[in-house]
C-alpha positions as CSV (number, residue, x, y, z in Angstrom):
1,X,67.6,-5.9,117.0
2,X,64.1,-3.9,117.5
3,X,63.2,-4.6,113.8
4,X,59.6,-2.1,114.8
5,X,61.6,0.9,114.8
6,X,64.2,0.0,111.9
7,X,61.0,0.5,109.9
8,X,59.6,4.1,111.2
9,X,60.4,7.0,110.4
10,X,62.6,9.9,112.6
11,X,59.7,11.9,113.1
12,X,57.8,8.8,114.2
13,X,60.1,8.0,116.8
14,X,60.4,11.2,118.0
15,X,57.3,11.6,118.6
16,X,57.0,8.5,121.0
17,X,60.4,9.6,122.6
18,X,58.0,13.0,123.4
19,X,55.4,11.1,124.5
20,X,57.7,9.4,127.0
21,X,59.2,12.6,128.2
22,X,55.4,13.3,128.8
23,X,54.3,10.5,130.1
24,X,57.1,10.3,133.1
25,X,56.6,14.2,133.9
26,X,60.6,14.3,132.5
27,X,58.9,17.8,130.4
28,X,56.4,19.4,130.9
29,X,53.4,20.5,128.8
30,X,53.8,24.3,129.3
31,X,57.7,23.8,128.7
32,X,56.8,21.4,125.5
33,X,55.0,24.4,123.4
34,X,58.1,26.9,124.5
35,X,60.2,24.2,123.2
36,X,58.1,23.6,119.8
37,X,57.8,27.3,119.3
38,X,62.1,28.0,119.3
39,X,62.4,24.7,117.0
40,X,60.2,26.6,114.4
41,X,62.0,29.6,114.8
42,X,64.9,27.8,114.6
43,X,64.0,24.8,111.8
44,X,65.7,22.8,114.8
45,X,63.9,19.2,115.2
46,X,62.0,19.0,118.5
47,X,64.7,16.6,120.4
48,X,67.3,19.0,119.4
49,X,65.2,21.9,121.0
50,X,65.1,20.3,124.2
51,X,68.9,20.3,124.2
52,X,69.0,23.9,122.6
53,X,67.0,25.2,124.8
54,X,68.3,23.5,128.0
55,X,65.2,21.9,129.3
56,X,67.2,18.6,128.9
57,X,71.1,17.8,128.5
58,X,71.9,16.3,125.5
59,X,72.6,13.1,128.1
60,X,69.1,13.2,129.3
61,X,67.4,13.2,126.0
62,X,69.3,10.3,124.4
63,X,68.8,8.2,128.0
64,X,65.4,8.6,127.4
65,X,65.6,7.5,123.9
66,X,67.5,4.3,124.5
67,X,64.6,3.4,127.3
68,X,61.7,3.9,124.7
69,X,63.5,1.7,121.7
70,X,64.5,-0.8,124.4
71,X,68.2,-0.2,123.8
72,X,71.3,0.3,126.3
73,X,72.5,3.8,126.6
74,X,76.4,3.9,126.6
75,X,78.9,6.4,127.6
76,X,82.0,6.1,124.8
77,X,85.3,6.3,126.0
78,X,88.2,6.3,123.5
79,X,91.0,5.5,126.1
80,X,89.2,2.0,126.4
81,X,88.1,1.2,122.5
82,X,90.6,-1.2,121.1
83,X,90.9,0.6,117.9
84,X,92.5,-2.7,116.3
85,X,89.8,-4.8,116.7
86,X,86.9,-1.9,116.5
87,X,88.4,-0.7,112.7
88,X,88.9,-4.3,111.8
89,X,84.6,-5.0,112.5
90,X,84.1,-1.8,110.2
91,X,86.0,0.6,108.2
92,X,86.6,4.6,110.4
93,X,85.5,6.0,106.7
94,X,82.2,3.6,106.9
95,X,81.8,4.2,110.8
96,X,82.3,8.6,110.1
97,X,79.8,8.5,106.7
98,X,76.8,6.7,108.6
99,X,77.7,8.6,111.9
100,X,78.0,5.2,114.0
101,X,81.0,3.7,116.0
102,X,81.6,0.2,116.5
103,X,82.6,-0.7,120.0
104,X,83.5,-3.9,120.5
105,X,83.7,-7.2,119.0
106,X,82.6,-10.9,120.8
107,X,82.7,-13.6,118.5
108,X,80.1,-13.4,115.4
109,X,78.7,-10.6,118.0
110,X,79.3,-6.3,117.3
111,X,78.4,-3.5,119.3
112,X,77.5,-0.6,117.6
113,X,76.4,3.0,119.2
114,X,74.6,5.1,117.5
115,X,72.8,8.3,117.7
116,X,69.8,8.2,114.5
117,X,67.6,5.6,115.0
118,X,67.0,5.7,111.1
119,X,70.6,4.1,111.5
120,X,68.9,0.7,112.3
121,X,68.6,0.1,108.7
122,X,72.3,0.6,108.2
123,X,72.9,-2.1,110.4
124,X,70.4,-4.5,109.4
125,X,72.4,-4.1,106.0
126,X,75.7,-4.8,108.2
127,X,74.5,-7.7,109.7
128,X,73.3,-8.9,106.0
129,X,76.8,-8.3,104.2
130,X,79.2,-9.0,107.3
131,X,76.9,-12.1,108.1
132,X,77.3,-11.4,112.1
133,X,74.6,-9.8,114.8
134,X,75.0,-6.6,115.5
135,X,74.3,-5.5,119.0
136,X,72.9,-2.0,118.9
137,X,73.5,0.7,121.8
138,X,72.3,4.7,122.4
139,X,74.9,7.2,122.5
140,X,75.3,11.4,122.8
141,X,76.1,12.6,119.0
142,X,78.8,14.7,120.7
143,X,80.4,11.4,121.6
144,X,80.0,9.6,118.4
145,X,81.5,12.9,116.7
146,X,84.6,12.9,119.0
147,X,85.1,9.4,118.1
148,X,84.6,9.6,114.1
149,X,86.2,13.2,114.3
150,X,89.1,12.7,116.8
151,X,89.9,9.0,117.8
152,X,89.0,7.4,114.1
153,X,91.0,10.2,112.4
154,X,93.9,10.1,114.3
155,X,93.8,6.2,114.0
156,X,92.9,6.7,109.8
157,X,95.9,9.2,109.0
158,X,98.5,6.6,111.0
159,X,96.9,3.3,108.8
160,X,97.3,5.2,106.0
161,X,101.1,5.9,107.0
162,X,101.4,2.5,107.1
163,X,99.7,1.3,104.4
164,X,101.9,3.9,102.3
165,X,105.4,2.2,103.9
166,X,103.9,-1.2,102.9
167,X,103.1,-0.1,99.1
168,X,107.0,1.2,99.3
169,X,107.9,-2.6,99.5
170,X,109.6,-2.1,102.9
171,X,109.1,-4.6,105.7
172,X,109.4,-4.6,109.2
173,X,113.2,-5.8,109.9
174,X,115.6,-4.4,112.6
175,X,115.4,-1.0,113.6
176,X,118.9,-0.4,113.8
177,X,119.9,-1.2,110.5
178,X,120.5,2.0,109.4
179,X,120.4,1.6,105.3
180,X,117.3,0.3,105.8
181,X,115.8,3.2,108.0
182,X,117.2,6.0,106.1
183,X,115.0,4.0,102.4
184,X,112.3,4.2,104.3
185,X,112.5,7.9,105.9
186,X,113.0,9.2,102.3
187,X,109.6,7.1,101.7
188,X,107.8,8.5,104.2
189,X,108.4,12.1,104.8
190,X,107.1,14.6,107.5
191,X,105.4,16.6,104.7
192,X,103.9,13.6,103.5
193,X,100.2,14.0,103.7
194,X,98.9,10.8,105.8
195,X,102.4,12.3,108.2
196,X,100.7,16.0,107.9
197,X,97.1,14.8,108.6
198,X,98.4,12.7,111.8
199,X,100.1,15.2,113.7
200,X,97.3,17.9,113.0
201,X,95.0,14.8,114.4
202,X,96.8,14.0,117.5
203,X,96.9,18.0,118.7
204,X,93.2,18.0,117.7
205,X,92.2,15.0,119.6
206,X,94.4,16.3,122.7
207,X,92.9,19.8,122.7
208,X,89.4,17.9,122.6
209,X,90.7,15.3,125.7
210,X,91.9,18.0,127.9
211,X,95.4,16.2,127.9
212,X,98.0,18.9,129.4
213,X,100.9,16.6,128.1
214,X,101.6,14.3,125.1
215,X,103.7,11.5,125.0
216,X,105.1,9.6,121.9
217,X,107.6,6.9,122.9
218,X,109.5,4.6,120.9
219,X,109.4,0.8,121.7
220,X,111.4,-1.7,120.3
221,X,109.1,-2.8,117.8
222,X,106.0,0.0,117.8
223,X,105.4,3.6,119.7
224,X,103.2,4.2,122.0
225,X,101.3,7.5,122.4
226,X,100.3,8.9,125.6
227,X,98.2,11.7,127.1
228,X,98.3,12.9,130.6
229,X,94.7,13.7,131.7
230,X,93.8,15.6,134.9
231,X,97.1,14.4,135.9
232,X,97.2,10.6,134.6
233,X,98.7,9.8,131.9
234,X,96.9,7.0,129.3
235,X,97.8,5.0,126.6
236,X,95.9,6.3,123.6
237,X,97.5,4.4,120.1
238,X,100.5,2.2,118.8
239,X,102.1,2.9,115.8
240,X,104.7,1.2,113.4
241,X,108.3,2.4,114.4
242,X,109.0,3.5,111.1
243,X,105.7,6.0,111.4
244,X,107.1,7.3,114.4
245,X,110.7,8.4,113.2
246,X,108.4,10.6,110.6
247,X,105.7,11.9,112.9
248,X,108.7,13.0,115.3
249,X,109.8,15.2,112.2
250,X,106.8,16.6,111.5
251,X,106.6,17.4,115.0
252,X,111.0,19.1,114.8
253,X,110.0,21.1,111.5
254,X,106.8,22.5,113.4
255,X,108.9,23.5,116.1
256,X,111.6,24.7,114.1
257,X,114.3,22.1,115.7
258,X,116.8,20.4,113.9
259,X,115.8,16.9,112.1
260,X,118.9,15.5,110.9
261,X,120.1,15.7,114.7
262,X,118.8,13.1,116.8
263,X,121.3,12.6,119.6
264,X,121.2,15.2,121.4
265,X,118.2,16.5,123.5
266,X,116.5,19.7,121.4
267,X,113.7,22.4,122.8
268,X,111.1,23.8,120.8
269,X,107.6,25.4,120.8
270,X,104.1,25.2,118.6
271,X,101.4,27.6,118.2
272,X,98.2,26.1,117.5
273,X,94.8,27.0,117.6
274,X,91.3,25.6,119.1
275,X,88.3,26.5,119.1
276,X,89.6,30.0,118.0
277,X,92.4,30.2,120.9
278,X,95.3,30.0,120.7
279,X,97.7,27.5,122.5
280,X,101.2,27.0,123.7
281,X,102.8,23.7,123.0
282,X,106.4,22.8,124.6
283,X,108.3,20.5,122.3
284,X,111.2,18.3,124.4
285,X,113.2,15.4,122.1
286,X,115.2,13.1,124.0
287,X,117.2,10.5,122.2
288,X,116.4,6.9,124.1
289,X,117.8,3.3,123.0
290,X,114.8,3.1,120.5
291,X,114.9,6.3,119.4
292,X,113.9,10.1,120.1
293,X,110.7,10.1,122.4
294,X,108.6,13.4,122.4
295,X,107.1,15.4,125.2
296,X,105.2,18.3,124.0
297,X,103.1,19.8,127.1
298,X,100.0,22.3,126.4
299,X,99.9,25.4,128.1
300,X,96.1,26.6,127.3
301,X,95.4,30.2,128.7
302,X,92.3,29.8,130.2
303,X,94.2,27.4,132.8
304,X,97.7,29.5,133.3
305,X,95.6,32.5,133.4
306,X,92.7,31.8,136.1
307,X,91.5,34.3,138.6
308,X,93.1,34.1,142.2
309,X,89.4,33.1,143.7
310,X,89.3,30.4,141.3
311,X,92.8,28.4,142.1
312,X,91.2,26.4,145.1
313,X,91.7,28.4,148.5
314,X,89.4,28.3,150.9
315,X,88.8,31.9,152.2
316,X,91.2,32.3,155.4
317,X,93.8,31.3,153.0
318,X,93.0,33.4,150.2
319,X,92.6,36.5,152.5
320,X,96.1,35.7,153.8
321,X,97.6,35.2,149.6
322,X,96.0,38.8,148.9
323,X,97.8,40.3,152.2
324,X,101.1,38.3,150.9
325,X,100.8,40.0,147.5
326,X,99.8,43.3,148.9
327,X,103.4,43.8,150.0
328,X,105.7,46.5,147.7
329,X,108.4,44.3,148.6
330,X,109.8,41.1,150.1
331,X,109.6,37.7,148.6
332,X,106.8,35.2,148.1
333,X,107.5,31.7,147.4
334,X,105.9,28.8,145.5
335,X,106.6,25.4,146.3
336,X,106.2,21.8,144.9
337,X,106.7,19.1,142.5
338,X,106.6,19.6,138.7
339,X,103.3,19.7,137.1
340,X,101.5,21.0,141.1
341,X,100.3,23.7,139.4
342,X,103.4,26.0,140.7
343,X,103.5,28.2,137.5
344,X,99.0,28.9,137.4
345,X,99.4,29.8,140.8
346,X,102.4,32.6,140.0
347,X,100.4,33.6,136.5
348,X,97.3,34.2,138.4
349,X,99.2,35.9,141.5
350,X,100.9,38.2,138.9
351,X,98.0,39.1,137.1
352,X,96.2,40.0,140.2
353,X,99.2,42.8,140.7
354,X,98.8,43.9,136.9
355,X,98.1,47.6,136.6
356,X,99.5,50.2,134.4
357,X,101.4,51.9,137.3
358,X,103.4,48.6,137.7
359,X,106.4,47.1,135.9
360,X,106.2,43.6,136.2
361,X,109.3,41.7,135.0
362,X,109.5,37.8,134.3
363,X,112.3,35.4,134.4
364,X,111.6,31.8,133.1
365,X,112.8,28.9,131.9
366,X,111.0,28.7,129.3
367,X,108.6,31.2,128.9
368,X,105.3,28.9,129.4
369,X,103.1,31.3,128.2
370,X,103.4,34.7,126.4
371,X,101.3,37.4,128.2
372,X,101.7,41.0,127.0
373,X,101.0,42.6,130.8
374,X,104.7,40.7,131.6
375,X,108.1,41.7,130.4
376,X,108.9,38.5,129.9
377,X,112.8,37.3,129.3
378,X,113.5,33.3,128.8
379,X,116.5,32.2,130.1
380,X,119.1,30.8,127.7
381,X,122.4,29.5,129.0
382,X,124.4,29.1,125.7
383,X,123.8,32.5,125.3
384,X,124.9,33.5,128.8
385,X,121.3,34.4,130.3
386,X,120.8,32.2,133.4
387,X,118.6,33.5,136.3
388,X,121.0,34.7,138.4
389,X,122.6,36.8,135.1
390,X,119.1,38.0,134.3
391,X,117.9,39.1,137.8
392,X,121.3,40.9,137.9
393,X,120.5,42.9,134.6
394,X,117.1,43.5,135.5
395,X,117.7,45.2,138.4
396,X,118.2,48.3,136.4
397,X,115.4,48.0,134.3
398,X,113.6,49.5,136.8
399,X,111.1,46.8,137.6
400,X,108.1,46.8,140.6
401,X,107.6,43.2,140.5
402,X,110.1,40.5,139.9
403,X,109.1,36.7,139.3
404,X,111.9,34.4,139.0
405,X,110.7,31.1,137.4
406,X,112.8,29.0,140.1
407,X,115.5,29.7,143.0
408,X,117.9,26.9,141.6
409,X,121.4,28.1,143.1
410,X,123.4,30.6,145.3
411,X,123.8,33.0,143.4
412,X,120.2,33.7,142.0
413,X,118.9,33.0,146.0
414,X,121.4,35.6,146.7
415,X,120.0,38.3,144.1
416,X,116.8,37.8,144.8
417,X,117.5,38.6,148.5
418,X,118.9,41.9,147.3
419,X,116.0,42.6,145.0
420,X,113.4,42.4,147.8
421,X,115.6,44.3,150.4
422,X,115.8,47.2,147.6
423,X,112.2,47.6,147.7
424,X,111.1,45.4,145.1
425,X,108.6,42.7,145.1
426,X,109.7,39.1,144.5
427,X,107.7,36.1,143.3
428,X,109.7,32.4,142.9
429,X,109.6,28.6,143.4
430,X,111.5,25.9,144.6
431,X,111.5,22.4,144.4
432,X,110.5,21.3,148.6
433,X,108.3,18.9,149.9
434,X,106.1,21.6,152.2
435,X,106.1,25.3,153.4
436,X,108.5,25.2,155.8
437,X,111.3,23.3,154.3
438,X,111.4,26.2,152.1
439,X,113.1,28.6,154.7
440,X,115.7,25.2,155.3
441,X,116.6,25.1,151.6
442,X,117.3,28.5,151.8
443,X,119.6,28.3,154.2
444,X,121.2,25.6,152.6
445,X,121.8,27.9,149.5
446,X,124.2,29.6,151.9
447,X,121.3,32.7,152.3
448,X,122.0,33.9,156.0
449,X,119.0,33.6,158.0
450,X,118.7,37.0,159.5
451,X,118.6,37.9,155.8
452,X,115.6,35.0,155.1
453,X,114.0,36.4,158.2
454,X,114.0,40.0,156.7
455,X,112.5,39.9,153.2
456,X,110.2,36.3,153.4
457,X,106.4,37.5,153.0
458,X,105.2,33.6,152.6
459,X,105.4,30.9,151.5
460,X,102.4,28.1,149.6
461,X,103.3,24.6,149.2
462,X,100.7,23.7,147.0
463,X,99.7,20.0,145.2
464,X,96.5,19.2,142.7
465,X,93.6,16.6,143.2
466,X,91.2,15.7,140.5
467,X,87.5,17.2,141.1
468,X,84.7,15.1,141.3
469,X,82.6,15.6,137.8
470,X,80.0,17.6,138.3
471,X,77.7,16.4,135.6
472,X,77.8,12.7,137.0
473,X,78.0,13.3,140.9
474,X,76.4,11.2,143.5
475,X,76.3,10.9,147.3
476,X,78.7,8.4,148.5
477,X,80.1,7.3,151.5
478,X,83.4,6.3,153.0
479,X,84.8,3.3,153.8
480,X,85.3,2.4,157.8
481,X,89.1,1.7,157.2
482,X,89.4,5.3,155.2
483,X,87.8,7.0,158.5
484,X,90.2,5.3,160.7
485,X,93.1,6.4,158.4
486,X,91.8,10.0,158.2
487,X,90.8,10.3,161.8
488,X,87.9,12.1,161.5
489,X,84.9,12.3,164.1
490,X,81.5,10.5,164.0
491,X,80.2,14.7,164.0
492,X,82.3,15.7,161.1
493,X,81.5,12.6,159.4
494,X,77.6,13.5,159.7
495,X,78.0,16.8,158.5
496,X,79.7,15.6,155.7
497,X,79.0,15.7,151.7
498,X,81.0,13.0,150.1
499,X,80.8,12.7,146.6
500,X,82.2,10.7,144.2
501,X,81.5,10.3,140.1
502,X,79.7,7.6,138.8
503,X,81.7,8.7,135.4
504,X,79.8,10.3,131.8
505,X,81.0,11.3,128.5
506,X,82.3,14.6,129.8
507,X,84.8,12.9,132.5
508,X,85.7,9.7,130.2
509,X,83.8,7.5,132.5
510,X,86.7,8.9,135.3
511,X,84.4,10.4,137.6
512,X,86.8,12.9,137.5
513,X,86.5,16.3,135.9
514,X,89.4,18.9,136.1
515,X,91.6,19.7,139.2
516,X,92.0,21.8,141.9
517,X,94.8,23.2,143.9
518,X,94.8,22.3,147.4
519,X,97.6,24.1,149.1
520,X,100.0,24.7,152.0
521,X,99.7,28.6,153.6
522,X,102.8,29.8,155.8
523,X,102.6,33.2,156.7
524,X,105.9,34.6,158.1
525,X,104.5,36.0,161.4
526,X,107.1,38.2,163.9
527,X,107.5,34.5,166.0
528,X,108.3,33.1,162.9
529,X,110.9,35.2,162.1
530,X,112.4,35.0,165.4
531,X,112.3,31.5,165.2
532,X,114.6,31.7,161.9
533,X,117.1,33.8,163.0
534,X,117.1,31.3,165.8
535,X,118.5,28.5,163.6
536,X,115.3,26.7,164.1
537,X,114.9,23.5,161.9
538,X,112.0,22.6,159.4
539,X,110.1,20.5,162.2
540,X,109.9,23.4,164.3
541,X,109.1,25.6,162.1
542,X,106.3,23.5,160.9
543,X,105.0,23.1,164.4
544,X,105.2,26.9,165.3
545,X,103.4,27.4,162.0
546,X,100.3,24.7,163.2
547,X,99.7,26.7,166.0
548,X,99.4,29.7,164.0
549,X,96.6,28.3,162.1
550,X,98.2,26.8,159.1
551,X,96.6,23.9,157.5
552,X,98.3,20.8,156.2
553,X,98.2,19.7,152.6
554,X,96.4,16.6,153.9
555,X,94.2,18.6,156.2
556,X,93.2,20.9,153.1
557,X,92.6,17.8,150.8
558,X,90.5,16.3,153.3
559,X,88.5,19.5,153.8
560,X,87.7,19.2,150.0
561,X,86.6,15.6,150.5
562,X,84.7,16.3,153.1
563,X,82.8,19.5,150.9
564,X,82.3,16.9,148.5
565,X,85.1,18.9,145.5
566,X,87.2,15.9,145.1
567,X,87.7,11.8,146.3
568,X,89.6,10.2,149.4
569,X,91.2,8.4,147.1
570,X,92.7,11.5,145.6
571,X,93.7,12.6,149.1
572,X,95.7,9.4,149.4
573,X,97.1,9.3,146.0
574,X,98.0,13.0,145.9
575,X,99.1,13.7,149.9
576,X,100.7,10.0,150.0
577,X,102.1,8.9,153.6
578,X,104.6,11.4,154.1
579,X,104.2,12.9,157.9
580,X,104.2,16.5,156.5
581,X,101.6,16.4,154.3
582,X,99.5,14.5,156.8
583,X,100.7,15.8,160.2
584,X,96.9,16.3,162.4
585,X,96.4,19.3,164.6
């Protein structure tokens, strides 16, 4: 440990940390006195006025600080701590008071990151009491916070779950002896405060991760909680069975489900709030062998709700959405997997159309998120409101625009048809692999095609690839065997900005930062048409739609690779091998 600067003092070492900045050109003098004037102003200290003041990011600053005390600068990412071994090295409460975080443990060897270099002294004092070395490291205090705020308190709340189940005499023993669950339920309740505390931790920590989905499974001896981020899903924390059985009530009461019912599956919602908005959360139980495992997916507005320029078309495509949508009537179509984005893209669509001239009607299952421009009706079969049902009834309600969540059956396919030829505009998904095979599942539904032909507008197939982070982004270049694969030219290759992340705290050391629609634009030209009444199959449809100028899901994912927005290996894991997302010109 660098003993010489355990012993100065924060102004001290803040000035040679300046003096560095200096001393490489990083600031400049004339920038410097700016900088010293608005940390006056604002009793800031001078480091934090270069952040403040953006002259420096807040990773640029500490970078520079771990050069000058000759430490390691470190990114922190909680998806990789082992929290067992990290908490056993030092107490969260210890780790959160002296704003540090232990890292890792190697033998009589600790990593700790820290943020204050007056903290030196703290650790000298932990490698005194604990008798080990402690290996010190530079990290952002926005990291260390999420850490001692987030990930530590989420981890503090479940141990203290524990501990409490311990102190109630009750030991791990089979999980299906059912006197002994039901002793230890009544010990530890869902309004019980460590119960309380964890649940409010685990939406906190998710809001602050970005997750858009949160898994809590049941294992036969421990749960496991998940968190799907920019699409992947990572383990984040085990708990104790017993834990889980109560956290999963506390999670039914919030949601207003039933807790003494755990066969069957139940549906429920969550408002919370971050960072003063408020969010959506979708509770699904599902009883399994080990027990009920949670789903609870976050709708957050600021994602359902983007502006059409900002879902990811490229400008021929977007032109051709805004001529889809400037129909009166007809029907559009959305199609894809779950979680491609289908129900941004409509939002945003819908939005677009939003004026106080127009009556726009929704019809979902469930309502994902609650938007007071929509007349919004959720669909509940046990009260005899399905889609078809709905769409029937809301057909008088003298609606402009119509958006039926998805196309699942006959009958509604059927409705819908006689909604657009009635002058009304009709927005919908279904479940296809690309554009075309839209029209083919129509038909399927017993539509007639002459009728298909009549009302279809468009149709996007649409998927989502991860973005290269923009705060850690560096040229990179692709491999000869990825070329080959893709088929592109030596030209295109040399006009080319290929990206990739080198991964920060803002992506989680991913290189990944967000996503990006990449998507599938069939316009429903007069040839088309003809070629539908025709009887003409999904293959030739796609082919007559090539010529057109329709780009392939592939083709559109490797344009964004090739702009540098997103990885070839997100164009292979997202457009996989299939022949229509990759088909070439």
């Amino acid at each position: 440990m660098n003993l010489d600067f355990a012993n100065k003092t924060q102004a001290e070492i803040e000035q040679e940390i300046i003096d560095h900045l200096l001393k490489q050109n990083i600031v400049e003098v004339e920038k410097l006195e700016k900088v010293k004037r608005h940390a006056k102003l604002s009793s800031q200290s001078l480091l934090q006025a270069i952040i403040s003041t953006n002259t420096l990011s807040e990773e640029e600053v500490y970078r520079n600080m771990a050069e000058v005390l000759g430490f390691n600068f470190i990114h922190i990412d909680p998806l990789s701590l082992d929290i067992e071994i990290v908490t056993a090295s030092l107490p969260a409460n210890y780790s959160k008071h002296h704003n540090i975080v232990p890292l890792s443990r190697e033998g009589d060897q600790i990593t700790v990151a820290l943020c204050n270099p007056e903290k030196l002294k703290i650790l000298e004092e932990i490698e005194h009491q604990l008798q080990i070395k402690v290996k010190p490291v530079i990290a952002t205090p926005s990291d260390i916070e999420i850490i001692n705020q987030g990930f530590f308190g989420l981890h503090t709340s479940l141990k203290a779950a524990e501990t409490m189940l311990r102190a109630g005499s009750l030991e791990s023993k089979n999980i299906f002896d059912r006197e002994y669950l039901s002793r230890a339920e009544q010990e530890l309740s869902p309004h019980t405060k460590p119960i309380v505390q964890a649940v409010d931790n685990l939406f906190g920590y998710a809001f602050e991760q970005r997750a858009s989905d949160i898994h809590i499974e049941p294992k036969r001896n421990l749960s496991l909680v998940r968190m799907r981020i920019d699409g992947v899903l990572h383990d984040v924390h085990v708990m104790p069975t017993l834990v889980h059985s109560a956290i999963v009530s506390r999670i039914k009461i919030l949601s207003r489900l039933d807790i003494a019912q755990k066969r069957i599956p139940q549906d429920g919602r969550i408002k919370r709030e971050y960072k003063s908005i408020e969010l959506e959360v979708r509770i699904s139980t599902m009883p399994t062998v080990f027990g009920e495992k949670v789903v609870m997916r976050i709708f957050d507005p600021e994602v359902l709700l983007l502006e059409i320029n900002k879902l990811g078309f490229f400008a021929k495509e977007l032109a051709l959405v805004k001529d889809f949508i400037g129909h009166n009537e007809g029907i559009i179509l959305i199609t894809g997997p779950t979680g491609s984005g289908k129900t941004t893209t409509l939002y945003s669509l819908l939005r677009e159309l939003t004026k106080p001239e127009v009556n726009i009607i929704t019809i979902e299952d469930p309502v994902e998120l609650v938007y007071e421009d929509f007349n919004q009706i959720t669909v509940d079969p046990k009260s005899g409101v399905s889609f078809a049902n709905a769409l029937r009834n809301v057909l008088r309600q003298d609606p402009d625009i119509i958006m039926v969540g998805e196309i699942r059956d006959e009958e509604t396919a059927n409705y819908a048809i006689q909604a657009a030829l009635t002058g009304h505009l009709v927005f919908s998904t279904l479940h296809t692999i690309d554009a075309p095979s839209a029209i083919t599942r129509l038909s399927n539904l017993g539509i007639p095609r002459y009728l298909i032909a009549s009302t279809l507008i468009g149709i996007i197939a649409q998927r989502l690839v991860r973005k290269v982070c923009t705060h850690c982004t560096q040229d990179s270049k692709l491999p000869p065997d990825v070329i080959k694969a893709l088929n592109l030219s030596e030209d295109l290759i040399s006009q080319a900005q290929i990206k990739s992340g080198k991964g920060c705290l803002h992506c989680r050391q991913t290189g990944f930062l967000e996503r990006t629609g990449i998507f599938e634009t069939m316009n429903i030209t007069p040839r088309t048409r003809q070629l539908i009444v025709s009887g003409a199959d999904s293959i030739n449809l796609r082919q007559n739609a090539r010529k057109e100028g329709m780009l392939s899901l592939r083709e559109v994912a490797v344009k964004k690779m090739l702009l540098g927005q997103t990885s070839y290996k997100e164009v292979f894991r997202v457009t996989g091998t299939s022949q229509y997302l990759i088909e070439d010109a």
